[in-house]
C-alpha positions in Angstrom: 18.2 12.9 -34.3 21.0 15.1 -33.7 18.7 18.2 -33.8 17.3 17.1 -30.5 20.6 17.6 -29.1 21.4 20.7 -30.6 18.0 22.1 -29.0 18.7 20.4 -25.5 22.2 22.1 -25.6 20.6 25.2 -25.5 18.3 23.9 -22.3 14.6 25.0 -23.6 13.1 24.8 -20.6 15.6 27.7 -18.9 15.1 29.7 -22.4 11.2 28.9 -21.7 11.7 30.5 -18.0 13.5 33.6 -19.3 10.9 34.7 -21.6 8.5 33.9 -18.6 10.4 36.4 -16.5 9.8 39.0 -19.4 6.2 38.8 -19.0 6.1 38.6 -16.1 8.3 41.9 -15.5 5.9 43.5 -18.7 3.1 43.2 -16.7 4.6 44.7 -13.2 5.0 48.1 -15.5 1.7 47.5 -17.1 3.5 46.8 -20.7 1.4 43.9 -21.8 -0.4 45.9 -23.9 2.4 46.8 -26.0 2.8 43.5 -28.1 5.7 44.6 -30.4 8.1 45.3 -27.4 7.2 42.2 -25.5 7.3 39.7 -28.8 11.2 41.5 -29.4 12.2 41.8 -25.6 11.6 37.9 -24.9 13.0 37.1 -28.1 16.3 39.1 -27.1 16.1 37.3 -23.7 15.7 34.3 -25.2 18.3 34.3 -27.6 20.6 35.7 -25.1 19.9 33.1 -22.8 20.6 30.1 -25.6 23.6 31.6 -26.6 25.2 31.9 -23.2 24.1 28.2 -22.5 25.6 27.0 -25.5 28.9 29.0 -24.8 28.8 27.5 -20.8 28.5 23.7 -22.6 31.4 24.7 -24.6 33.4 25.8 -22.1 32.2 23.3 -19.7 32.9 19.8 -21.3 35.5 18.4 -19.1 33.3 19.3 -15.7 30.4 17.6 -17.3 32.2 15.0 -18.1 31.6 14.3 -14.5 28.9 16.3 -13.2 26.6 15.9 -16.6 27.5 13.3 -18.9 24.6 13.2 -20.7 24.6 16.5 -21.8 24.9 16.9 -25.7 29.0 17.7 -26.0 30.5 15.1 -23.3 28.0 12.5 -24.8 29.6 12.9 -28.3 26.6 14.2 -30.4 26.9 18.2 -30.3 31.5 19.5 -30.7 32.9 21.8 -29.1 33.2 23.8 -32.0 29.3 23.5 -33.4 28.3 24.7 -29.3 30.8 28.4 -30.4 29.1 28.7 -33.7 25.8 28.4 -32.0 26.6 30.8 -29.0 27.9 33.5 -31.8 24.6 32.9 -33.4 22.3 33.2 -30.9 24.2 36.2 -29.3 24.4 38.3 -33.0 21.6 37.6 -33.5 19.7 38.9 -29.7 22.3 41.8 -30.0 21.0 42.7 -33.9 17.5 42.6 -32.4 18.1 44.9 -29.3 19.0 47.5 -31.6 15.3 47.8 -32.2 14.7 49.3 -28.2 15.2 52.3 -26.6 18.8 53.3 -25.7 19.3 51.9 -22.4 17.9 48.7 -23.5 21.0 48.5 -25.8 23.6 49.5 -23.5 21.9 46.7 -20.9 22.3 44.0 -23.2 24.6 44.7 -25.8 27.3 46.8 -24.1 27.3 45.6 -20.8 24.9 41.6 -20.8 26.5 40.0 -23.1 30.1 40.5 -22.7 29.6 40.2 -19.0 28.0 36.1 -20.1 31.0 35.9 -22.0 33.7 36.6 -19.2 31.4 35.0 -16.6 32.0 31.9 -19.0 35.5 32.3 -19.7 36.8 33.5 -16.9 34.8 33.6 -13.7 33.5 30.4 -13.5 34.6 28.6 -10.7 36.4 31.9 -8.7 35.0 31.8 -5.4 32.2 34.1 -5.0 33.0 36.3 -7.5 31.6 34.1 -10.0 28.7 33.5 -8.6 28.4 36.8 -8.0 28.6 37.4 -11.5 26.1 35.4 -12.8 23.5 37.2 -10.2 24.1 40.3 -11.9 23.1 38.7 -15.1 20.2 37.3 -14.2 19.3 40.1 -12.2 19.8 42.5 -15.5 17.3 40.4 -17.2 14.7 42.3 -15.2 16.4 45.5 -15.7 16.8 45.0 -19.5 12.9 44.0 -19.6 12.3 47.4 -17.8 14.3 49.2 -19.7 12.6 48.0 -22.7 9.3 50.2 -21.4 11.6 52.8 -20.5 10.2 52.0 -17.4 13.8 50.7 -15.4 12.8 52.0 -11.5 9.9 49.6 -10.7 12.7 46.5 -11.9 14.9 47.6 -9.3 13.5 45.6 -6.4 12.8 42.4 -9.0 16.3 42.8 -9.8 17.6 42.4 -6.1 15.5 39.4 -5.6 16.3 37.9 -8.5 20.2 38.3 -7.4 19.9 37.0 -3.7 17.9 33.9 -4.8 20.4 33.3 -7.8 23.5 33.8 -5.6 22.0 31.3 -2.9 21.6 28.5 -5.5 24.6 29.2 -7.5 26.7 28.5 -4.0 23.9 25.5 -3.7 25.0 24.4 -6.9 28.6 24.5 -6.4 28.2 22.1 -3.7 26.4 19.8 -6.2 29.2 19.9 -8.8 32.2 19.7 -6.4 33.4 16.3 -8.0 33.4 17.8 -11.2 34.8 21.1 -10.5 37.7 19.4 -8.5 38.6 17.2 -11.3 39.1 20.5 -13.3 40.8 22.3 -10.9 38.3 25.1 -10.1 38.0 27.2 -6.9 34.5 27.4 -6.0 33.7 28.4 -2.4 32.6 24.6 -1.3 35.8 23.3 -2.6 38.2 26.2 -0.9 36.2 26.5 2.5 34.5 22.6 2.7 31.0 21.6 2.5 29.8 23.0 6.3 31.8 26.1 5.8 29.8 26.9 2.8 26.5 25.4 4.4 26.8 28.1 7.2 26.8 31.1 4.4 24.0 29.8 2.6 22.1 30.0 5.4 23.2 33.0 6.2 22.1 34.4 3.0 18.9 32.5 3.4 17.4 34.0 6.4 19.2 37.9 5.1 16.9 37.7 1.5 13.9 35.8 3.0 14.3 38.9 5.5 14.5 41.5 3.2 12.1 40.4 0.8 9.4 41.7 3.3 10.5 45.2 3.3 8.8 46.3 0.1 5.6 45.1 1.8 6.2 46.9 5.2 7.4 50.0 3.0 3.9 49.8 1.6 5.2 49.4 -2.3 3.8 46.3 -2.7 0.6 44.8 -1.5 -1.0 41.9 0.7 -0.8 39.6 -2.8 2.9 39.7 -2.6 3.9 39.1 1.1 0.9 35.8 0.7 3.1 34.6 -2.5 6.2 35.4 -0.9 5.9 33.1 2.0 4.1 30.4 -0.2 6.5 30.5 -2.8 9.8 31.7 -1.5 10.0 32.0 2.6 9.2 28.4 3.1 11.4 26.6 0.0 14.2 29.0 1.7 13.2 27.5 5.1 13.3 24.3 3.0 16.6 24.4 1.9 18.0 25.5 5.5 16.7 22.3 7.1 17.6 19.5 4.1 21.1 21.3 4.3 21.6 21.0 7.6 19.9 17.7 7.9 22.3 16.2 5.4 25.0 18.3 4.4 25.7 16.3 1.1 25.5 17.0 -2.8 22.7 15.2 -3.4 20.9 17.4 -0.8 22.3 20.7 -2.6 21.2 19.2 -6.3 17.7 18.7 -4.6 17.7 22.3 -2.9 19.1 24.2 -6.7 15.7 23.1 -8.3 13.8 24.3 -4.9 15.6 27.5 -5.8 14.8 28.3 -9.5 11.1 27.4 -8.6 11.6 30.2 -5.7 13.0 33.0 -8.4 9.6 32.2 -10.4 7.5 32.8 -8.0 9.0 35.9 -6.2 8.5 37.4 -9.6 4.9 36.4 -9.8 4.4 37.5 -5.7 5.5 41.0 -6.9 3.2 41.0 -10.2 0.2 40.2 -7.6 1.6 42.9 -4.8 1.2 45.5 -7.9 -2.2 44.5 -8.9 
């Protein structure tokens, strides 16, 4: 029984999405072929990706105390201690692996990835804006490291952008949603230093500036008709989405609603590039 709480500390079905993201990005630099370097770069990924969710349980107990008490360490069946030993794991063991790739593969995830989830986790979580910046710029790298795996890093450039500016809209969408729990432990996330509407205002903001920009690469002629029709499908209108439930009902129960709108938009701004390639 406790097994299934070990494997839903490490939140399978974001681990599941990471390793989607390296396919995804293998096939925008025409790397599917290579089956050895995919198998080890989602692997990596996915390793990297249980590890730092493990560590962010860890570190996270008292705010999920409140915000998610029936995740595996505030409901008693997974310590605080087991959730470290499991992080170290997971992140030896990505790190041992990445030694297998090309050089700038390394230096993505082991020199610069990993000890940028660990800080994120220790000590920019909850810092206004800069933590959420943070975590952009690791789930940006993801799509960087993936190219870099192919030795093939330009065409993950514009992925990587994307990646950040939807990431850094739902992280401040997600602060909103875990403002009771985050007060209770005394962090400083933008919602709870500037106010619900405050922060409301700069997420739309950001909204209309990446569902903007995300048409340049299409007017620049680097990506096709495929990826402006996915874009709007699967990106422009859930950003559109969010802007009106927002401001409709500025609430957390609107922003918990809008963070899911959000990963499902990452997903398919990946796959609206795969098609613009094709």
């Amino acid at each position: 029984m406790k097994i299934l709480y070990y494997f839903k500390l490490l939140r399978p079905l974001n681990v599941i999405t990471s390793a989607i993201s390296v396919v995804i990005s293998a096939a925008i630099v025409n790397g599917l072929g290579d089956t050895q370097t995919l198998i080890i770069a989602s692997v990596i990924v996915m390793l990297y990706a249980a590890g730092s969710n493990a560590l962010n349980d860890a570190i996270d107990q008292e705010i999920d105390l409140i915000n998610r008490p029936s995740r595996p360490i505030p409901s008693g069946y997974v310590t605080i201690n087991e959730a470290l030993v499991i992080s170290f794991v997971f992140f030896s063991l990505g790190s041992a692996l990445c030694l297998q790739l090309p050089t700038t593969a390394i230096i993505i995830g082991v020199v610069i990835a990993v000890p940028m989830m660990i800080v994120y986790s220790t000590h920019l979580k909850g810092k206004s804006i800069l933590g959420n910046i943070a975590v952009s710029l690791i789930l940006g790298m993801a799509f960087l490291f993936s190219g870099a795996a192919y030795d093939s890093i330009v065409p993950m450039w514009i992925p990587m952008m994307l990646a950040f500016g939807l990431t850094f809209i739902r992280e401040l969408v997600k602060d909103i949603a875990d403002m009771d729990g985050d007060q209770f432990s005394g962090l400083q996330t933008f919602p709870i230093i500037y106010g619900i509407n405050r922060s409301i205002q700069l997420i739309v903001l950001l909204c209309v500036l990446v569902g903007c920009g995300s048409f340049i690469p299409y007017f620049n002629g680097i990506y096709g008709v495929g990826y402006v029709l996915l874009l709007v499908i699967g990106v422009e209108i859930p950003l559109v989405v969010v802007i009106v439930l927002l401001m409709k009902n500025p609430s957390i129960s609107s922003a918990t609603y809008c963070a899911r709108i959000l990963k499902f938009s990452t997903l398919m701004g990946l796959f609206a590039i795969y098609l613009g390639t094709i």
